[in-house]
NUMAR-76478 format. One line per field, with one value per residue (C-alpha): residue number from 1; residue in one letter; x, y, z. Coordinates in Angstrom, 1 decimal, decimal comma, padded with zeros to 4 digits. Each point is the difference from the previous one (the first is absolute). Example, Ala and Ser with C-alpha at 12.3 -4.5 7.8 and 13.67 -1.06 7.14 Angstrom:
residues 2
pos	(1;2) $
code	(A;S) $
c1	(012,3;001,4) $
c2	(-004,5;003,4) $
c3	(007,8;-000,7) $
//
This chain:
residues 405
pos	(1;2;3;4;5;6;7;8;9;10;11;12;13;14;15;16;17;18;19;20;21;22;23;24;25;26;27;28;29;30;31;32;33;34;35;36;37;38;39;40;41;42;43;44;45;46;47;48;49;50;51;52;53;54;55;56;57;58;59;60;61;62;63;64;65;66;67;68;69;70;71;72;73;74;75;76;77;78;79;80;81;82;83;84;85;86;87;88;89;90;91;92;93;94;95;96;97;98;99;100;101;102;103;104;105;106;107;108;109;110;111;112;113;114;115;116;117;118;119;120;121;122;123;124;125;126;127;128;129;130;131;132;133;134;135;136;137;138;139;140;141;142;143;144;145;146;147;148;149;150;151;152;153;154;155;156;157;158;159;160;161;162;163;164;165;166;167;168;169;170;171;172;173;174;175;176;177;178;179;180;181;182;183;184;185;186;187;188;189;190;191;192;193;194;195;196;197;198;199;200;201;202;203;204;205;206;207;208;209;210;211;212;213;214;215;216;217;218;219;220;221;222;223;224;225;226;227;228;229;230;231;232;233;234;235;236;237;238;239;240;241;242;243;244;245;246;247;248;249;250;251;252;253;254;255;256;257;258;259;260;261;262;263;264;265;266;267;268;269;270;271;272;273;274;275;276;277;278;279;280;281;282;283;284;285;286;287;288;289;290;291;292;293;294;295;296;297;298;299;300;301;302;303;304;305;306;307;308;309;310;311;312;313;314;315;316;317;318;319;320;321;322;323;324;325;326;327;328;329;330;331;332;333;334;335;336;337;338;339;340;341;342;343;344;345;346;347;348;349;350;351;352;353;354;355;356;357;358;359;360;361;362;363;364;365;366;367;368;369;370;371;372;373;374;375;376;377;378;379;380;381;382;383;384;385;386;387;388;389;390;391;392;393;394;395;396;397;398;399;400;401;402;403;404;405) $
code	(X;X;X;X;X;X;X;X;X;X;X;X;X;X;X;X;X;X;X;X;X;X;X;X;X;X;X;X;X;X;X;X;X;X;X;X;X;X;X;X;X;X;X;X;X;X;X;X;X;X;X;X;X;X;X;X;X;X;X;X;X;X;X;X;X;X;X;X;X;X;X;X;X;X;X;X;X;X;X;X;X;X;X;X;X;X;X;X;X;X;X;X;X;X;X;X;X;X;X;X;X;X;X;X;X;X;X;X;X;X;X;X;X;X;X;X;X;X;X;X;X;X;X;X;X;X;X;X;X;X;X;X;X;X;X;X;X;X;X;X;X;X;X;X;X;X;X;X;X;X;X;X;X;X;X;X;X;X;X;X;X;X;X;X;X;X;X;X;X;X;X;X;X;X;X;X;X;X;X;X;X;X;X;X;X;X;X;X;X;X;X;X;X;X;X;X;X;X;X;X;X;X;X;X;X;X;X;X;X;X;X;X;X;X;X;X;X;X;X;X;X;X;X;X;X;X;X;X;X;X;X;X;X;X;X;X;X;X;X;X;X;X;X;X;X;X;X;X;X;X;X;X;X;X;X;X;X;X;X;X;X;X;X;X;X;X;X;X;X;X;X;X;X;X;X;X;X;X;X;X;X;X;X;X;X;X;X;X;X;X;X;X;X;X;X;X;X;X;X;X;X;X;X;X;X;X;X;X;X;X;X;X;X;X;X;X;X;X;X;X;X;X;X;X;X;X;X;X;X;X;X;X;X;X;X;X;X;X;X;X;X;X;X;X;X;X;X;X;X;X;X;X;X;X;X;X;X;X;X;X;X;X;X;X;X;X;X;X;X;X;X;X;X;X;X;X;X;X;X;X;X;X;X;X;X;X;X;X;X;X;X;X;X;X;X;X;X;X;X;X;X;X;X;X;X) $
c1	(000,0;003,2;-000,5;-003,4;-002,3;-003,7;-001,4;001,7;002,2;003,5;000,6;003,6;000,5;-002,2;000,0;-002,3;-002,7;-003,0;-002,7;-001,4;002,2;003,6;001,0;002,3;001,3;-000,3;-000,2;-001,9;000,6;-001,8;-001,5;-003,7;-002,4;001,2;003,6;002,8;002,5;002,6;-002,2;000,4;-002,5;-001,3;-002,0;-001,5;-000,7;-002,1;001,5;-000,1;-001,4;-003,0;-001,3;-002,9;-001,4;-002,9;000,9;003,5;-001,0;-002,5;002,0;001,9;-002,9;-000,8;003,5;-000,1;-003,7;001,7;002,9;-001,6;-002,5;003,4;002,6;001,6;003,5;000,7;-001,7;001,2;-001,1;-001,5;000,3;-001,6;-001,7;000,6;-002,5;001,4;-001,3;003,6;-000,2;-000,3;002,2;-000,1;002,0;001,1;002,4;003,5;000,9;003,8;000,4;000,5;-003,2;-000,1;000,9;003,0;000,6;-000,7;001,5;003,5;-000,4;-002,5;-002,5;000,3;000,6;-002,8;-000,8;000,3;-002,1;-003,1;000,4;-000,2;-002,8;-001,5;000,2;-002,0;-002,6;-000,2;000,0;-002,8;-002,0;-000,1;-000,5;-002,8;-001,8;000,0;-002,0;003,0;002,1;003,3;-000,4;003,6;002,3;003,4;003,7;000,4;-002,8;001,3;002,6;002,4;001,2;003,9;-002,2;-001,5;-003,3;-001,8;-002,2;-002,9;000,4;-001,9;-003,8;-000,3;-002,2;-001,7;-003,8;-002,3;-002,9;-002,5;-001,1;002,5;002,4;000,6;-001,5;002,4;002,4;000,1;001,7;003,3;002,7;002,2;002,9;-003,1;-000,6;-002,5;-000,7;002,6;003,1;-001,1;002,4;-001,1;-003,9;-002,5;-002,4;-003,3;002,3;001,4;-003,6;-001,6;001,8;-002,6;-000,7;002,9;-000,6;001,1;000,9;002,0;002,8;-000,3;001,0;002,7;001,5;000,1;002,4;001,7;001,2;000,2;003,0;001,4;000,7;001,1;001,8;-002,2;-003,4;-002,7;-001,2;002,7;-000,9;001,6;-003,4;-002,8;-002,8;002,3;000,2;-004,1;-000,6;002,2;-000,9;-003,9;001,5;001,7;003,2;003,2;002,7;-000,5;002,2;002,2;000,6;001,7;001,4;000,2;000,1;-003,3;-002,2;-003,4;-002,4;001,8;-000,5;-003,7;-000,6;001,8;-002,1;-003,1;000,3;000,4;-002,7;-001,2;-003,4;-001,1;-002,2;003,4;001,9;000,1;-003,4;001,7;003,9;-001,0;-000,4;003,4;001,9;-001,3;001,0;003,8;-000,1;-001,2;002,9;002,8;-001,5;001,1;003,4;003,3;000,2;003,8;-000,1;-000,6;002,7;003,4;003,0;-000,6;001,2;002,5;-002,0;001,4;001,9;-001,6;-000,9;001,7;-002,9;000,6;-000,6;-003,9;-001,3;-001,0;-003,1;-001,0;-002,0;-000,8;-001,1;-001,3;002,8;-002,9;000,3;-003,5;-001,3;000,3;000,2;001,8;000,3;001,1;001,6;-001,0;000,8;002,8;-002,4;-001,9;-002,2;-000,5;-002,4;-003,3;-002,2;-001,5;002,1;003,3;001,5;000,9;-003,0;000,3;-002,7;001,1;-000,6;003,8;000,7;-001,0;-002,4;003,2;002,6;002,8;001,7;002,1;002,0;001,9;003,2;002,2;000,9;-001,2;-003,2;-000,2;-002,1;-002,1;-002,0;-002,9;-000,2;-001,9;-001,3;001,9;002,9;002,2;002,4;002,8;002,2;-002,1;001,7;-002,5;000,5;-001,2;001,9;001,9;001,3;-001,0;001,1;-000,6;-000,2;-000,9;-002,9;-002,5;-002,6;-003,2;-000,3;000,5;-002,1;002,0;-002,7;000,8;003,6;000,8;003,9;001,2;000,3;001,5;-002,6) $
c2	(000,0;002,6;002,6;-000,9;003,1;000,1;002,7;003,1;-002,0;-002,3;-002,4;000,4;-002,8;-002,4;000,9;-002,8;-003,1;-000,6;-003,3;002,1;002,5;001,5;003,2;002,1;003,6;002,3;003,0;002,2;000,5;002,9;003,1;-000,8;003,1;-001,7;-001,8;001,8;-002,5;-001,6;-000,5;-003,2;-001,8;-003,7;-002,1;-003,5;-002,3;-002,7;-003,5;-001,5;-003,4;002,2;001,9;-001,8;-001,3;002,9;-000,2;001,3;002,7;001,0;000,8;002,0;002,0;-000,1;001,5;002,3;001,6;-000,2;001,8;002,5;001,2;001,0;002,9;000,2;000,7;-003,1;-002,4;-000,4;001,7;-001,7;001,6;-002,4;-003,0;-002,0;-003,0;-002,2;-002,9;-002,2;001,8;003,2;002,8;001,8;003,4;001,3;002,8;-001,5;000,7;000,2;-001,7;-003,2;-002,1;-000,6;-004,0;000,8;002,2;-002,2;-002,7;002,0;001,8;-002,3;002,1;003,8;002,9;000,5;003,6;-001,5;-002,7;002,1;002,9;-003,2;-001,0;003,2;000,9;-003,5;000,5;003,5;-001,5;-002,6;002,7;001,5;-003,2;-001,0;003,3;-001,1;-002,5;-002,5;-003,0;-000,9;-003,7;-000,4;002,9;-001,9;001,8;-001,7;002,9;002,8;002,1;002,4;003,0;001,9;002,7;-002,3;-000,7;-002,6;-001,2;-002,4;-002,2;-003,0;-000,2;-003,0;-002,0;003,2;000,5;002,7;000,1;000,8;-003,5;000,3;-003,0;-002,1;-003,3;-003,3;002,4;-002,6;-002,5;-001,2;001,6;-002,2;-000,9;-001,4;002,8;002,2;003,0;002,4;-001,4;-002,0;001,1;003,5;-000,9;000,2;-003,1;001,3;000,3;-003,2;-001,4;001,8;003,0;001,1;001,3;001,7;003,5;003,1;-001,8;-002,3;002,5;001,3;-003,6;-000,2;003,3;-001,1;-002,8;002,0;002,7;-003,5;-001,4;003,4;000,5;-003,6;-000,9;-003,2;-001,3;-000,5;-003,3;-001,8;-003,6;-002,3;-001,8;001,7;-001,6;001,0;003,4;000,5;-001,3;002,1;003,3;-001,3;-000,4;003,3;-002,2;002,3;000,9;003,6;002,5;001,5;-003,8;-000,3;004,0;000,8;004,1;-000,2;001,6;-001,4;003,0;-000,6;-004,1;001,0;001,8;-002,9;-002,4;001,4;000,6;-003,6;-001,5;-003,3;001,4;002,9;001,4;000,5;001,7;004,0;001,0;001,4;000,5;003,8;-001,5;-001,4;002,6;002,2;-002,4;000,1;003,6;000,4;-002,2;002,4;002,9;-001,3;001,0;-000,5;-003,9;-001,3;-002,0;003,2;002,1;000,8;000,9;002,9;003,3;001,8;003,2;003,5;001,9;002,8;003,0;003,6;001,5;003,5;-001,6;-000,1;-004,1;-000,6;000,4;-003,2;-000,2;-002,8;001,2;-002,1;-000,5;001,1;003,7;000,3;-001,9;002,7;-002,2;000,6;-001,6;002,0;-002,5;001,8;-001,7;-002,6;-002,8;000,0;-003,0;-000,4;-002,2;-000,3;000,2;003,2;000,3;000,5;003,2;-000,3;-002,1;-001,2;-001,1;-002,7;-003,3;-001,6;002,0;-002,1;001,2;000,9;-000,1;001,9;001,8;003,4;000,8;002,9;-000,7;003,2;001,3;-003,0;-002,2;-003,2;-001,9;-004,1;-002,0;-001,3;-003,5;001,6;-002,4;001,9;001,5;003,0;001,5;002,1;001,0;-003,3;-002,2;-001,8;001,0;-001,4;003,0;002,7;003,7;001,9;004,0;002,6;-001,2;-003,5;-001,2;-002,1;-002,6;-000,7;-004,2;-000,5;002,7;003,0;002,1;000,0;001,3;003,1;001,7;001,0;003,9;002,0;003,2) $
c3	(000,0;000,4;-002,9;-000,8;-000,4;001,2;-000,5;000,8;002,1;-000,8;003,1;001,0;002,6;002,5;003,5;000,9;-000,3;001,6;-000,6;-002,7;-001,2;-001,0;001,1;-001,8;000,2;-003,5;-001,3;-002,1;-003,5;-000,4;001,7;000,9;001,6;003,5;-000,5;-001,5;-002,6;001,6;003,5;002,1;000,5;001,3;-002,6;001,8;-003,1;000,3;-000,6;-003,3;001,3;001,8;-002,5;-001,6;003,6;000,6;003,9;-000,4;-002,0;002,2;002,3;-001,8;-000,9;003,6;001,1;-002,8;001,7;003,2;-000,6;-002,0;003,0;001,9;000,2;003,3;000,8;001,7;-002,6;-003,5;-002,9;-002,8;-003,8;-002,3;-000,6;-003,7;-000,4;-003,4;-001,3;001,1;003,5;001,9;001,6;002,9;-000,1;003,6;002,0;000,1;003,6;001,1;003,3;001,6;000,9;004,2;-000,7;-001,3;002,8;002,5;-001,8;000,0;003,5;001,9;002,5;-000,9;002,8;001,0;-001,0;-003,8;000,9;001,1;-002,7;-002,6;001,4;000,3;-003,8;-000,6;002,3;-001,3;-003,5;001,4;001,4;-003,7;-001,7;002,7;-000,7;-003,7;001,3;-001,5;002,1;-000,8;001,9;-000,6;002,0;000,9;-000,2;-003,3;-001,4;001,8;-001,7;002,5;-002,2;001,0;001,5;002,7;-001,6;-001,0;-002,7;-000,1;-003,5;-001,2;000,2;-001,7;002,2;000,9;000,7;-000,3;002,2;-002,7;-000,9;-003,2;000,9;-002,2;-000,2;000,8;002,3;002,7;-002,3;000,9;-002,2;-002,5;002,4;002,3;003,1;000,8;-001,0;002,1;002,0;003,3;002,4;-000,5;-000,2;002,6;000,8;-001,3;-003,5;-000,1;001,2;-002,8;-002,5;-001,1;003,7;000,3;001,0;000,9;003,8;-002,0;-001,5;003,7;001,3;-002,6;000,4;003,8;-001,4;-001,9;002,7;001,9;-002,3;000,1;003,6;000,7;-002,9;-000,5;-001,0;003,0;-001,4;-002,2;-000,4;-003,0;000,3;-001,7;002,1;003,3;-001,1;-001,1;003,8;001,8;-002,0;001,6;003,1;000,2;001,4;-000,5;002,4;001,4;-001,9;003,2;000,6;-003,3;000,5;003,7;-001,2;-001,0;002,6;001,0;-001,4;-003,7;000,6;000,9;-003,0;-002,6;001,9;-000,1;-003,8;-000,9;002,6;-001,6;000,9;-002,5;003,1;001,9;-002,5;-000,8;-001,7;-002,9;-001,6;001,2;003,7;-000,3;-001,4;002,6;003,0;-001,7;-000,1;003,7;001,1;-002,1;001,7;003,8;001,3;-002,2;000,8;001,0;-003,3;-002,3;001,6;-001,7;001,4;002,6;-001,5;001,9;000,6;-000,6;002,6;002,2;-002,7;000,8;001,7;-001,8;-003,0;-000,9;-000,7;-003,8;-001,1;-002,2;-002,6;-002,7;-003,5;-003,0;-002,7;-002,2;-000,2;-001,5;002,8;002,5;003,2;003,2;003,5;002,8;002,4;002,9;003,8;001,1;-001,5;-002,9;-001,5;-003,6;-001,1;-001,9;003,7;000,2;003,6;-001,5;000,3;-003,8;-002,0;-003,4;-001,4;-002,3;-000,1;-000,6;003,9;002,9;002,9;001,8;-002,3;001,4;003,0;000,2;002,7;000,6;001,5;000,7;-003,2;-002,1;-001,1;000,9;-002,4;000,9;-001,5;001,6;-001,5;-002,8;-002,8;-002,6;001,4;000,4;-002,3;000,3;-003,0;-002,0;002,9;002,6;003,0;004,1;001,4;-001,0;000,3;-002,3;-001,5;-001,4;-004,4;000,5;-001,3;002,2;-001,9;002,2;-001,7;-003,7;-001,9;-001,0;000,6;003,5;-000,4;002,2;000,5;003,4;000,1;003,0;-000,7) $
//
């Protein structure tokens, strides 16, 4: 397939294979009113052998719906849908990154301020999705996408449902290697008692293992035996987390744990619910697990020299936004209680903390979901002066510089 041109697109090389598909990465061959030529892109090709059975390309169809109802930061985009008589195209974003299995594959559990800001762009992602009245069924770190900037995109809606009564008919099928629908170790009991079930509660429960896996370093239920691992997702039999990682607390363990109840009833009422219950738990006190190296703080000011008055201002001139930082502590955050509110929905509740330490700023992150930037570098805690430029999580939007006014 390397070279061969559908449509606008020439596949350059295969970055993957699935029961039903090859994926490949491309590029355009010419402008088009939304690609320019020359743009990257990921074209998921149905497999030759597959084409003539009407379930398979079903699906397709079905992902193609899917996928077109969405545009969300943290979920991929799709461009383009080709449907040919020897088998059908999906055209998607190309997303630079590393998916979260690899990651955990090469670093085993992740710090835990990564872990929780991964899973807080999927449940935020979810919440979107959810709203669409669409269901994944089939969240795991394979389909999860962590960008340089700290980000993270949702990707592969294949088994996806929407709510609307539009799924499509034979979806509980077992696929051509012989599983269900979705990956067991990541699915919650009422979907592998019935898929076609499989709710909103169900990308909850598998999100739950998700952040799981990413704390620990390891799967809750990881049984070679297929029928030993169906009973003890039922059973809800895994070890705790903090008694495979002793540094995670108890109100973090509460909130994995309640996610992936085997009882539906148990679990958060929504990915919303969930999120929410992460971002309470980053807005407590700096935990001993999130703190860097202690800054040596400045020595004593002159005191006939007047303190600097701070001020952050948007890199965009036209935008016409300042922050006074005014007092020795000053929370930014989306919560209409900061001293400095942004209203945008990449910046956590309570994103951030300034403190002014003699003649300096001292700059933390709160454990927000998307993180804080100085100079483009990611940051837990730093000092920051006058000309650098501080990012509130991974929208540029919310870009201010550092002026002594």
């Amino acid at each position: 397939m390397i070279d061969t041109v559908i449509g606008n697109y020439r596949i350059e090389r295969e970055i993957g294979e699935g029961g039903m598909s090859h994926v490949y990465v491309g590029q355009t061959i010419a402008a088009t009113d939304f690609l320019p030529a020359g743009y990257s892109v990921v074209l998921k090709v149905m497999s030759e052998e597959l084409a003539g059975e009407v379930t398979a390309r079903k699906r397709f169809v079905k992902e193609a719906q899917i996928l077109s109802k969405l545009r969300h930061r943290y979920i991929t985009s799709f461009y383009e849908f080709i449907n040919r008589d020897d088998n059908a195209v999906l055209i998607m974003e190309w997303v630079e990154g590393t998916p979260v299995d690899v990651l955990l594959s090469e670093k085993g559990a992740l710090p835990f301020a990564d872990a929780i800001s991964v899973a807080q762009c999927m449940l935020e992602a979810l919440v979107y999705a959810h709203g669409k009245g669409i269901v994944h069924r089939d969240i795991k770190p394979a389909n999860l996408i962590r960008q340089k900037n700290g980000t993270v995109k949702v990707t592969d809606f294949g088994i996806g449902k929407i709510k609307d009564g539009s799924t499509v008919p034979g979806s509980t099928v077992l696929t051509k290697s012989g599983f269900l629908l979705g990956t067991p170790h990541y699915m919650s009991p009422e979907q592998i008692r019935e898929p076609k079930d499989a709710g909103a509660k169900s990308d909850v429960y598998s999100a739950g293992v998700v952040l799981y896996e990413m704390l620990t370093g390891t799967l809750p239920f990881n049984s070679r035996s297929l029928p030993k691992l169906i009973d003890a997702v039922y059973r809800g039999d895994k070890p705790a987390p903090s008694s495979l990682r002793p540094e995670v607390d108890k109100e973090l363990e509460a909130i994995v744990l309640k996610a992936m109840h085997p009882r539906m009833n148990e679990r958060y009422e929504s990915a919303r619910a969930f999120f929410e219950a992460l971002e309470e738990y980053n807005m407590r006190p700096m935990r001993s697990s999130a703190k860097a190296t202690a800054i040596v703080p400045d020595p004593p000011a002159n005191p006939s020299t007047p303190p600097p008055q701070w001020t952050l201002v948007n890199v965009k001139s036209d935008a016409n936004e300042k922050h006074p930082i005014q007092g020795e502590s000053v929370m930014v955050g989306r919560d209409r209680t900061c001293a400095i509110v942004l209203a945008h929905p990449a910046v956590s509740r309570r994103h951030a903390r300034i403190t002014l330490t003699g003649a300096s700023c001292l700059l933390e992150d709160l454990q927000s979901a998307n993180g804080t930037y100085v100079n483009n570098t990611r940051i837990e805690r730093a000092k920051i002066k006058p000309g650098d430029v501080v990012r509130f999580g991974a929208d540029p939007a919310c870009s201010y510089v550092l002026r002594d006014r």
